[in-house]
N, CA, C and O atoms as a DFTB+ gen file, in Angstrom:
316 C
 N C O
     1  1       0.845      -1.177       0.000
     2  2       0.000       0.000       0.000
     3  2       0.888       1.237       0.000
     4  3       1.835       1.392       0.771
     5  1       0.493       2.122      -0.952
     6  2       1.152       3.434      -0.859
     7  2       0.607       4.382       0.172
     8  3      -0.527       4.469       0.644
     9  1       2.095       5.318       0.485
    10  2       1.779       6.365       1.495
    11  2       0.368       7.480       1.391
    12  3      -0.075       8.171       2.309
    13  1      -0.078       7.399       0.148
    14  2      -1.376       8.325       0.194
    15  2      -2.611       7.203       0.310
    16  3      -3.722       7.734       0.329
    17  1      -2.610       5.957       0.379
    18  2      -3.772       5.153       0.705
    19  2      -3.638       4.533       2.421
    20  3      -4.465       3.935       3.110
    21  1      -2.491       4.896       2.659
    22  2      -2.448       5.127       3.936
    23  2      -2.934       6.269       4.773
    24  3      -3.679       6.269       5.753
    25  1      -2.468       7.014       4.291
    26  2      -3.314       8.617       4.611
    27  2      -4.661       8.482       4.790
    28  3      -5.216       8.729       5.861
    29  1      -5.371       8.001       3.535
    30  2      -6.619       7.334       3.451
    31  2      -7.520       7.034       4.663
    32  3      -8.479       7.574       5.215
    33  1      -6.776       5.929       4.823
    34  2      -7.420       4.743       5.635
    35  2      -7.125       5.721       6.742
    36  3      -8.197       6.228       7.074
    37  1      -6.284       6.127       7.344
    38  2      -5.829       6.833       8.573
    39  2      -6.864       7.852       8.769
    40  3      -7.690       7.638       9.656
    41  1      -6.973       9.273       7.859
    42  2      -8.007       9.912       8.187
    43  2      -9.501       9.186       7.752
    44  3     -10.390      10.026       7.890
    45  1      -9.868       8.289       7.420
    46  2     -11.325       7.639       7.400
    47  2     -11.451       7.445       8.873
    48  3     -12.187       8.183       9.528
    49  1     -10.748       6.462       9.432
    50  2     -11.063       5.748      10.788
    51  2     -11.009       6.670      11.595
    52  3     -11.704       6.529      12.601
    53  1     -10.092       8.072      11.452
    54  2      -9.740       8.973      12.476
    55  2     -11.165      10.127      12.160
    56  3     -11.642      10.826      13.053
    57  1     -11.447      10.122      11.357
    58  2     -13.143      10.889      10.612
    59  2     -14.182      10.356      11.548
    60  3     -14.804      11.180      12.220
    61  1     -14.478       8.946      11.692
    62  2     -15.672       7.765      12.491
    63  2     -15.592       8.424      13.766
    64  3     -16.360       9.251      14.258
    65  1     -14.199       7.758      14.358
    66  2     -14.150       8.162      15.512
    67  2     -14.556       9.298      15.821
    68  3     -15.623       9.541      16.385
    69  1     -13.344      10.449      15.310
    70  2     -14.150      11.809      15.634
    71  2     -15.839      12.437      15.427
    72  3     -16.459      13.316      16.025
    73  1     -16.180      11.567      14.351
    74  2     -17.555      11.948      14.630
    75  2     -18.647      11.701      15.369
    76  3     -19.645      12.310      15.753
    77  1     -18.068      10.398      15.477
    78  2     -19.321       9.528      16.671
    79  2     -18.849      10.160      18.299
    80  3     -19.755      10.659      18.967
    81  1     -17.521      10.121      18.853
    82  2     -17.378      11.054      19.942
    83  2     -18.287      12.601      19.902
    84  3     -18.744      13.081      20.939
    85  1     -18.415      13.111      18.861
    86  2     -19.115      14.508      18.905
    87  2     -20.836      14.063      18.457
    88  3     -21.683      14.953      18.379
    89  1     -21.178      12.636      18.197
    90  2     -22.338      12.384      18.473
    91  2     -23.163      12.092      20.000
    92  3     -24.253      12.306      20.531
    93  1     -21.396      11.244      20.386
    94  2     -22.438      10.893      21.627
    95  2     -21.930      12.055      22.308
    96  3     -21.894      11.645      23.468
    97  1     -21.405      13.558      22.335
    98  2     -21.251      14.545      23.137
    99  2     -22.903      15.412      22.727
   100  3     -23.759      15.389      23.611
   101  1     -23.123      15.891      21.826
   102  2     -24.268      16.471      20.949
   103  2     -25.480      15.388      20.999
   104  3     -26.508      15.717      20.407
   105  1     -25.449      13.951      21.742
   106  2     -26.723      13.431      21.956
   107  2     -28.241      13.360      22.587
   108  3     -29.331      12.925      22.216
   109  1     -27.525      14.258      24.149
   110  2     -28.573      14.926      24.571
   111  2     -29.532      15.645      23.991
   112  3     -30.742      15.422      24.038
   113  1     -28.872      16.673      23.340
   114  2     -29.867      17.673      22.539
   115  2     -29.759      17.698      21.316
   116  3     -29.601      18.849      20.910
   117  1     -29.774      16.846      20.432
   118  2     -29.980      16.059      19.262
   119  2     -29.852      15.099      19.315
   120  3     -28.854      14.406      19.122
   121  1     -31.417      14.727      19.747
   122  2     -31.067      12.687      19.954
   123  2     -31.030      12.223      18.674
   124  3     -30.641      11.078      18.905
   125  1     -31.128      12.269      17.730
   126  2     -31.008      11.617      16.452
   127  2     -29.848      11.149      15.741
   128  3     -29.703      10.191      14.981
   129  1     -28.789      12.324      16.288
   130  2     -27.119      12.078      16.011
   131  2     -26.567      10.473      16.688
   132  3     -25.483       9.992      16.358
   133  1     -27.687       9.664      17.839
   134  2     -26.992       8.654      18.718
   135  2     -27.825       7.331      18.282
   136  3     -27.604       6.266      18.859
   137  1     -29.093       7.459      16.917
   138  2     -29.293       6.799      16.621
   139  2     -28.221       6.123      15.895
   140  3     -27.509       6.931      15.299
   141  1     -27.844       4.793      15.738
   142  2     -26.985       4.033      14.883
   143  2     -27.343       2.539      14.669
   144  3     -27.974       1.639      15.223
   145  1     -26.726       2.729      13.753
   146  2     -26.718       0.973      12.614
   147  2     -25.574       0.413      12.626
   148  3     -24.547       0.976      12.246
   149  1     -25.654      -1.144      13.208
   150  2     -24.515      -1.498      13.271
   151  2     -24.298      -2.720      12.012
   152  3     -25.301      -3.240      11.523
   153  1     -22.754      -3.160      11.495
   154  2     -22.891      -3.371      10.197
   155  2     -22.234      -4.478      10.733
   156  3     -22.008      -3.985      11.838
   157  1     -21.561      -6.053      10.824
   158  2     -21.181      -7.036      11.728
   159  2     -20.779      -8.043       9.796
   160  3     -21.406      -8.276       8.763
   161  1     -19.549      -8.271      10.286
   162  2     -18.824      -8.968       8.614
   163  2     -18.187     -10.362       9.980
   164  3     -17.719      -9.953      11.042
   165  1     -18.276     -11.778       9.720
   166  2     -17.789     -12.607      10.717
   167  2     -17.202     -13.550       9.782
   168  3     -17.853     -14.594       9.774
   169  1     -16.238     -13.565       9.013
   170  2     -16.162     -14.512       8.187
   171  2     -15.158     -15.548       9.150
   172  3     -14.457     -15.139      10.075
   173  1     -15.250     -16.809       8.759
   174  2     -13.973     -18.256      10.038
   175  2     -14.259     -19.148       8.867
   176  3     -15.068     -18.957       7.958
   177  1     -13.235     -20.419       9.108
   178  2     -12.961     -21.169       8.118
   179  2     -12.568     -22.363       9.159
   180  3     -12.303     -21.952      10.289
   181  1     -12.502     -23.510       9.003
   182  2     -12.170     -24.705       9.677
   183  2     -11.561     -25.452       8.853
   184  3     -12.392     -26.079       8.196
   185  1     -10.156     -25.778       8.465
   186  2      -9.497     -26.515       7.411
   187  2      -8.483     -27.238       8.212
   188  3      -7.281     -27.003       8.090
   189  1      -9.053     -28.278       9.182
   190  2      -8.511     -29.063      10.133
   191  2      -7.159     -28.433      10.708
   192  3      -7.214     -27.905      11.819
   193  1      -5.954     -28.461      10.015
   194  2      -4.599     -27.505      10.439
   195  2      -4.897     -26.253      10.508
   196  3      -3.963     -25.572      10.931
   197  1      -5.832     -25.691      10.257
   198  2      -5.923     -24.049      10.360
   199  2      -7.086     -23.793      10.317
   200  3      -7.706     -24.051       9.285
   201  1      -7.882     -23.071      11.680
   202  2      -9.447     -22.532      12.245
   203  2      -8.847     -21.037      12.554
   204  3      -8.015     -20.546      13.317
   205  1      -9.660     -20.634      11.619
   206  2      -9.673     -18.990      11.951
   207  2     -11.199     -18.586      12.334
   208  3     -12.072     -19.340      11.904
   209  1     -11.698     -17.177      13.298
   210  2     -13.278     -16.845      13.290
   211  2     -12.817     -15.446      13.570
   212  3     -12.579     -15.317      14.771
   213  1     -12.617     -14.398      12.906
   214  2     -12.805     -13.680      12.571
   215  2     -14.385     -12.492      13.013
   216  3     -15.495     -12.533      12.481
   217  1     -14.064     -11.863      13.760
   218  2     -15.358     -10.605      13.846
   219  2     -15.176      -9.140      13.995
   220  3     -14.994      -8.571      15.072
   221  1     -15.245      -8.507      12.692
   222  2     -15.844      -7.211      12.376
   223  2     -16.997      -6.331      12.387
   224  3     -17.981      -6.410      11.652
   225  1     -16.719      -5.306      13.493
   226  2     -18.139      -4.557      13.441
   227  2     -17.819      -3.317      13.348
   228  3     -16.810      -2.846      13.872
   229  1     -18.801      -2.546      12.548
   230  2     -18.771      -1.304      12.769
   231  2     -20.298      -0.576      12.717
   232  3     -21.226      -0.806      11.941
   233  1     -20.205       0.426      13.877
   234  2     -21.640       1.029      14.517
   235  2     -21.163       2.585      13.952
   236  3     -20.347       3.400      14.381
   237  1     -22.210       2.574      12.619
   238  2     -22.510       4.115      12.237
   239  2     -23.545       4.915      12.916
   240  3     -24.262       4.356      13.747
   241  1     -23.713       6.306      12.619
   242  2     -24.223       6.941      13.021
   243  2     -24.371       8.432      11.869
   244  3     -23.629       8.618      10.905
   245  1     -25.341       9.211      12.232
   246  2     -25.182      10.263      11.550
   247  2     -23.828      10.966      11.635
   248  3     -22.839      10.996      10.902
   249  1     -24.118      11.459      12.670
   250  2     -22.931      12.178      13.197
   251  2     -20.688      11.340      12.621
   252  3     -19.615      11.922      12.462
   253  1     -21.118       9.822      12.530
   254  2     -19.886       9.186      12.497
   255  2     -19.691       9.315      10.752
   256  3     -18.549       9.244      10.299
   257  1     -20.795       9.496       9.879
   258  2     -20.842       9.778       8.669
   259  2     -20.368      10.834       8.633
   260  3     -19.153      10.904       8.445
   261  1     -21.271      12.232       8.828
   262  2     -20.282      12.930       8.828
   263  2     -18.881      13.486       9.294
   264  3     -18.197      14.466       8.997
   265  1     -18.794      12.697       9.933
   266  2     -16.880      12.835      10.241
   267  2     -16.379      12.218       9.411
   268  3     -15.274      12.669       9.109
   269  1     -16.822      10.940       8.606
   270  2     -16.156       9.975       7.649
   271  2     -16.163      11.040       6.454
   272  3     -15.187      10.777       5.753
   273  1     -16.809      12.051       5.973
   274  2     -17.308      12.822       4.778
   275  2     -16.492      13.743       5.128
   276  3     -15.702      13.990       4.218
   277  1     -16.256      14.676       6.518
   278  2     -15.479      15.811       6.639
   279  2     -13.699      14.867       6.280
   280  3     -12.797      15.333       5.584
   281  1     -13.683      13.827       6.839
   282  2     -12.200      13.321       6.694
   283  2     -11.598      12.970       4.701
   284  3     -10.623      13.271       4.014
   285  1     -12.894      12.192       4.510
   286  2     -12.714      12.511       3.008
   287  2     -12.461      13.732       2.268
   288  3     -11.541      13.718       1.449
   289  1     -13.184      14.846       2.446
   290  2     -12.541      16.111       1.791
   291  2     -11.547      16.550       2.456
   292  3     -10.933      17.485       1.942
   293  1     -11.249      16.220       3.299
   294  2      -9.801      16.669       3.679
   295  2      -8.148      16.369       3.516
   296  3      -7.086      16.807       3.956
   297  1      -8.841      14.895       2.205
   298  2      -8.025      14.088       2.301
   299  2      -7.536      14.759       0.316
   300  3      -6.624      14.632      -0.501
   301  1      -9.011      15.521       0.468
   302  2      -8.794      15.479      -1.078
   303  2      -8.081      16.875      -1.233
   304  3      -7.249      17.204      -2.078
   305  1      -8.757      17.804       0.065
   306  2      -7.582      18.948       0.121
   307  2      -6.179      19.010      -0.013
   308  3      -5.677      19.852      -0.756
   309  1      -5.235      17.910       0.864
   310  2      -4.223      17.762       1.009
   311  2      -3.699      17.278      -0.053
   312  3      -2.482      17.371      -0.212
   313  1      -4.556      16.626      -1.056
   314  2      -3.765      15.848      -2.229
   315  2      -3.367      16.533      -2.843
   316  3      -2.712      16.177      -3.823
């Protein structure tokens, strides 16, 4: 992976986070920002010498979207 798809990935996850922290801060008085959908990927395999189980989740939100959207244009600024 190149250094600008690193960048990428770095401000995406660092976008979520920051947005869902300023959801559940802004939840009181916009309860709608703390509604969320959670998205759950579990893939495992059993091939006698090698059992893997595997679990991925991720819990969106309004608020975690838009941090994922503010981190994307920011990513496109810097380019």
């Amino acid at each position: 992976m190149g250094k600008e798809t690193l960048t990428l990935v770095f401000l995406l996850v660092s976008g979520l986070l920051c947005g869902s922290i300023v959801g559940e801060i802004l939840g009181p008085w916009v309860p709608f920002l703390t509604k969320s959908k959670t998205i759950t990927w579990s893939p495992a395999a059993d091939l006698e010498i090698l059992k893997y189980d595997l679990n991925f989740q991720v819990k969106l939100n309004l608020a975690s979207i838009g941090g994922l959207a503010l981190a994307f244009w920011i990513h496109r600024r810097i380019k």
